[in-house]
C-alpha positions in Angstrom: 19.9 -4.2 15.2 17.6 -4.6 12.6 17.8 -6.7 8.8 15.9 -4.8 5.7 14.1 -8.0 3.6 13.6 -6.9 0.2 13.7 -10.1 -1.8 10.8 -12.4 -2.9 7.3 -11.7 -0.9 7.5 -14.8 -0.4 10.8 -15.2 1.9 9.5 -12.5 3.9 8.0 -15.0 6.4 11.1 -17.1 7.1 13.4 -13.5 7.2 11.1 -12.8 10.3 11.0 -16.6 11.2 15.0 -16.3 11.6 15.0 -12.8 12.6 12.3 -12.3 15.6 13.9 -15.1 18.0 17.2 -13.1 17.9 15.4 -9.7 18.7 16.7 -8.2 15.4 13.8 -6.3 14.1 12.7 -6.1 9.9 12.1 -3.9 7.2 10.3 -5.5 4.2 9.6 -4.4 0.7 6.2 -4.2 0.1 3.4 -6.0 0.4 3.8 -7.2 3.7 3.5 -11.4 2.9 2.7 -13.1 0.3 -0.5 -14.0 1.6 -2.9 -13.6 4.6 -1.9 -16.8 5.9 1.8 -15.9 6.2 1.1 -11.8 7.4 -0.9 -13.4 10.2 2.5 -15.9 11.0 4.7 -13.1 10.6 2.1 -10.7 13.3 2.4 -13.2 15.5 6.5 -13.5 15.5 6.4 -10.0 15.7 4.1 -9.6 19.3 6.0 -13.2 20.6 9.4 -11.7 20.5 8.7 -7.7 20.7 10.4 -6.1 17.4 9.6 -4.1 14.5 8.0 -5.2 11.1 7.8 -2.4 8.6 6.5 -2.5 5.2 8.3 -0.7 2.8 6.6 1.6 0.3 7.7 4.5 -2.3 5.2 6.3 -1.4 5.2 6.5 1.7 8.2 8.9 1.6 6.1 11.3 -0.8 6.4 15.0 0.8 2.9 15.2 -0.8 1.9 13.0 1.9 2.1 15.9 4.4 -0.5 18.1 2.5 -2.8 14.9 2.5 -2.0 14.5 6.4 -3.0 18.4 6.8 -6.1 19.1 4.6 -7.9 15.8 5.6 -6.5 14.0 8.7 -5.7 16.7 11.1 -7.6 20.0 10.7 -9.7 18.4 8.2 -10.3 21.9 6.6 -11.5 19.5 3.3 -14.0 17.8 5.7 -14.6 14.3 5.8 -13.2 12.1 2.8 -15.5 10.9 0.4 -13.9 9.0 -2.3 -10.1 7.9 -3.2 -9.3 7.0 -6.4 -5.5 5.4 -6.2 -3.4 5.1 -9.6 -0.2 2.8 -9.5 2.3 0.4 -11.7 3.4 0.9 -14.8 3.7 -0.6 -18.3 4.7 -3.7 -17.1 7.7 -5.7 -15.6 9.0 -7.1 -18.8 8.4 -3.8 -21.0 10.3 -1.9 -18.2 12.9 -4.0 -18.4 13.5 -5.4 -14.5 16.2 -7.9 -14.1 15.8 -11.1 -14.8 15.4 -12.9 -11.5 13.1 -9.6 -9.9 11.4 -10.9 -13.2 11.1 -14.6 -12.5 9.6 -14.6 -9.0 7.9 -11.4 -10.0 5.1 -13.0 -12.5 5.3 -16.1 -10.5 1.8 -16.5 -8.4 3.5 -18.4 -5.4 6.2 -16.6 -4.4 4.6 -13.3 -5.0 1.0 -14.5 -4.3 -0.7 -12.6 -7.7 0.6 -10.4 -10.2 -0.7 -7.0 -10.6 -3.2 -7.2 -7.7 -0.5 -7.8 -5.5 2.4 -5.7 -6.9 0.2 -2.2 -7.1 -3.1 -2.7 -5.4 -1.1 -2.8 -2.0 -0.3 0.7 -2.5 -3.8 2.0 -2.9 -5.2 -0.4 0.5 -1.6 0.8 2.5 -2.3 4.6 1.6 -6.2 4.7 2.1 -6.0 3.0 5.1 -3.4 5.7 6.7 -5.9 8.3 5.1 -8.8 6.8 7.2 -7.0 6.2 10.0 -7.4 2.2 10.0 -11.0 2.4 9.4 -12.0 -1.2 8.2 -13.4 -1.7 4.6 -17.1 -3.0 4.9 -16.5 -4.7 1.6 -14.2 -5.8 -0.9 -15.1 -6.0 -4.7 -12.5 -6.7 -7.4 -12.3 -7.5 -10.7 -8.8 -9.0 -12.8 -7.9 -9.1 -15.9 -4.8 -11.2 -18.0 -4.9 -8.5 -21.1 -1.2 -9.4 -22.0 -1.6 -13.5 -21.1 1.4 -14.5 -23.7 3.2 -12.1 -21.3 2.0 -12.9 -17.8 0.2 -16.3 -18.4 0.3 -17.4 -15.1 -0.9 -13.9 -13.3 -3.1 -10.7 -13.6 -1.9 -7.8 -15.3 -4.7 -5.9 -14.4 -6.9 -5.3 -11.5 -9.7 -3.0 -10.4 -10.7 -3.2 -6.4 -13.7 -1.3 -4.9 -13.4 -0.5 -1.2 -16.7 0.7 0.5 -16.9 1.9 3.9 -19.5 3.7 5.7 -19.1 7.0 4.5 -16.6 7.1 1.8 -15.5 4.5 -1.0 -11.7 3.5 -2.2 -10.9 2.7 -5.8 -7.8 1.0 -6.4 -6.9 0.8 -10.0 -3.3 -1.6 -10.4 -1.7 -2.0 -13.6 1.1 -3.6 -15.5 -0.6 -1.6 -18.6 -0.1 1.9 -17.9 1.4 4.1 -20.7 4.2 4.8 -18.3 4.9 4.4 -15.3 2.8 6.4 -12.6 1.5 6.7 -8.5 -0.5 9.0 -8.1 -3.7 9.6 -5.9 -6.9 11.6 -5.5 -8.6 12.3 -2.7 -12.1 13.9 -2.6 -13.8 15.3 0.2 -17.2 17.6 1.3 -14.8 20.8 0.4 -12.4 20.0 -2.1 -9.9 17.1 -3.7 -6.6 17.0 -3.2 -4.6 15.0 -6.6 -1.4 14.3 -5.3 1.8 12.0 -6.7 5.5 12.6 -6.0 6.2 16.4 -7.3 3.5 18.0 -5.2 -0.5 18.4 -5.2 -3.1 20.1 -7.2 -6.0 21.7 -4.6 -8.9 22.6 -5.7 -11.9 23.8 -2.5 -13.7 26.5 -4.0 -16.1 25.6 -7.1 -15.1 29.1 -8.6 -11.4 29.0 -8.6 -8.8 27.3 -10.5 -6.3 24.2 -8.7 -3.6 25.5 -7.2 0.0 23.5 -7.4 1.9 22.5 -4.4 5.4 20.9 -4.6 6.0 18.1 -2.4 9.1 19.0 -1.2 10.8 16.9 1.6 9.5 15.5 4.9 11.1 16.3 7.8 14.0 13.7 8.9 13.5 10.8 10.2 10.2 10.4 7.8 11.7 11.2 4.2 13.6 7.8 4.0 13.3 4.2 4.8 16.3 3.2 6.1 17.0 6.7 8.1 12.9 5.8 9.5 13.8 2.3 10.4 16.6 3.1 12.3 15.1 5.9 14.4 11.9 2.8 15.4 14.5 1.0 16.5 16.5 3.2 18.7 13.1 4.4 20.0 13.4 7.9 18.5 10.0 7.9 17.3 6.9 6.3 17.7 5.0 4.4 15.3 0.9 4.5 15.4 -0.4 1.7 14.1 -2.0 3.0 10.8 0.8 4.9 10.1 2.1 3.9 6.3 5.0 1.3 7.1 2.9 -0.1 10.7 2.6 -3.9 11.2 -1.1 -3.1 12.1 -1.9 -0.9 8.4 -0.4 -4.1 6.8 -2.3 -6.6 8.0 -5.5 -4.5 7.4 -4.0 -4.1 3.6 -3.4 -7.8 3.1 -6.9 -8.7 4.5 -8.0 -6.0 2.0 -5.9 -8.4 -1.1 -6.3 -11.7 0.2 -10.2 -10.3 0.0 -9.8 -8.9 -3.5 -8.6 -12.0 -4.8 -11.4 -14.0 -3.7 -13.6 -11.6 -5.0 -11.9 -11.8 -8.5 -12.3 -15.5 -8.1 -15.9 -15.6 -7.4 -17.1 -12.3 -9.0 -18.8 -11.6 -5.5 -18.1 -8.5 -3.4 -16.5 -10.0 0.1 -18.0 -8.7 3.6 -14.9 -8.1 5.8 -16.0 -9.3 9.3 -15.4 -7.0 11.9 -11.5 -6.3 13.6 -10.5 -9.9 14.7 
């Protein structure tokens, strides 16, 4: 029924490639591809042959997420958003000690198309564009750094990406130079800001009172687990709007948002992101 691909970024074009003809629908680990090139091939498999492609994220199974979905996409008691500021990676593949071959294709710029850009900055373009409902970035601005280059000579270790849209701006800061490891995310609207990771959410709406804590608890079955999600699309026991977190549609929006940041890094220029193709 369906194949979860969660090796190289790379291979996940030729897992869908071998996949999609068969009808077999796919689960990959985030990002989606490792570049916009092969998201765009791996779109198009996906609407030829009618299955699934889900992108796989931690955080996407936060219960934190659901007080996010309630104070500023439903009721929107927060008002509109304002600004996100989005905090992931960690002190670095090699300090963390990953296995050697996650290692090898990790830090390598083919076959996952960058380093920290890439490996954390998806997490920041996936989440903000849930939170604003697929709203398109009107530009892209990024800036990379190599602060550990006898480390990671061939790849960033750092990166800094500006979203700005109409009305609101996203901040993604990605890191392989984090004290420890962290994913965590603030959200700031006309009414109050919501700082939420994976134990729960400090809320703060009234200038004149103190945060309050939230846990995150769990989110309701089938949404608090990839594997028990990915099942359920399949069978057809749930539907799947295209900017929700592991949507074919948010992930194509989040690797025009990288394949953009890169090029801005490049250049040092902020990129225009032309309208929905």
């Amino acid at each position: 029924e369906a194949v979860t691909g969660f090796g190289t970024t790379f291979d996940h074009l030729s897992v869908v490639q071998a996949c999609a003809p068969r009808k077999i629908h796919v689960m990959v680990e985030k990002p989606l591809a490792v570049s916009l090139d092969h998201a765009q091939q791996i779109q198009s498999l996906a609407k030829k042959h009618s299955i699934h492609v889900l992108t796989n994220y931690e955080t996407t199974w936060y219960g934190s997420n659901q007080k996010i979905e309630e104070l500023f996409r439903v009721a929107k008691p927060m008002g509109n958003v304002r600004k996100v500021v989005v905090h992931d990676g960690h002190e670095g593949p090699k300090e963390i000690n990953v296995g050697p071959e996650f290692l090898e294709w990790l830090i390598d710029p083919v076959k996952n198309g960058g380093g920290a850009l890439m490996d954390f900055g998806c997490y920041g373009a996936n989440q903000i564009t849930w939170l604003l409902n697929g709203e398109r970035p009107l530009s892209v601005f990024a800036v990379t750094q190599q602060i550990k280059p006898h480390i990671y000579p061939k790849v960033d270790d750092e990166a800094t990406i500006v979203l700005t849209y109409a009305s609101a701006q996203g901040i993604i800061q990605a890191s392989w130079n984090w004290p420890f490891g962290r994913k965590d995310m603030e959200v700031y609207g006309e009414k109050g800001y919501v700082i939420a990771d994976r134990q729960g959410s400090k809320i703060k709406s009234v200038h004149d009172k103190p945060e309050t804590f939230v846990a995150g608890g769990e989110l309701l079955k089938p949404l608090h687990d990839p594997f028990t999600y990915l099942a359920a699309a399949v069978r057809g026991e749930i539907k799947i709007l295209p900017y929700d977190l592991s949507a074919l549609e948010n992930n194509m929006l989040v690797m025009e948002i990288l394949e953009a940041a890169k090029q801005s890094a490049k250049t040092g220029k902020a990129i225009p992101l032309a309208a929905k193709p």
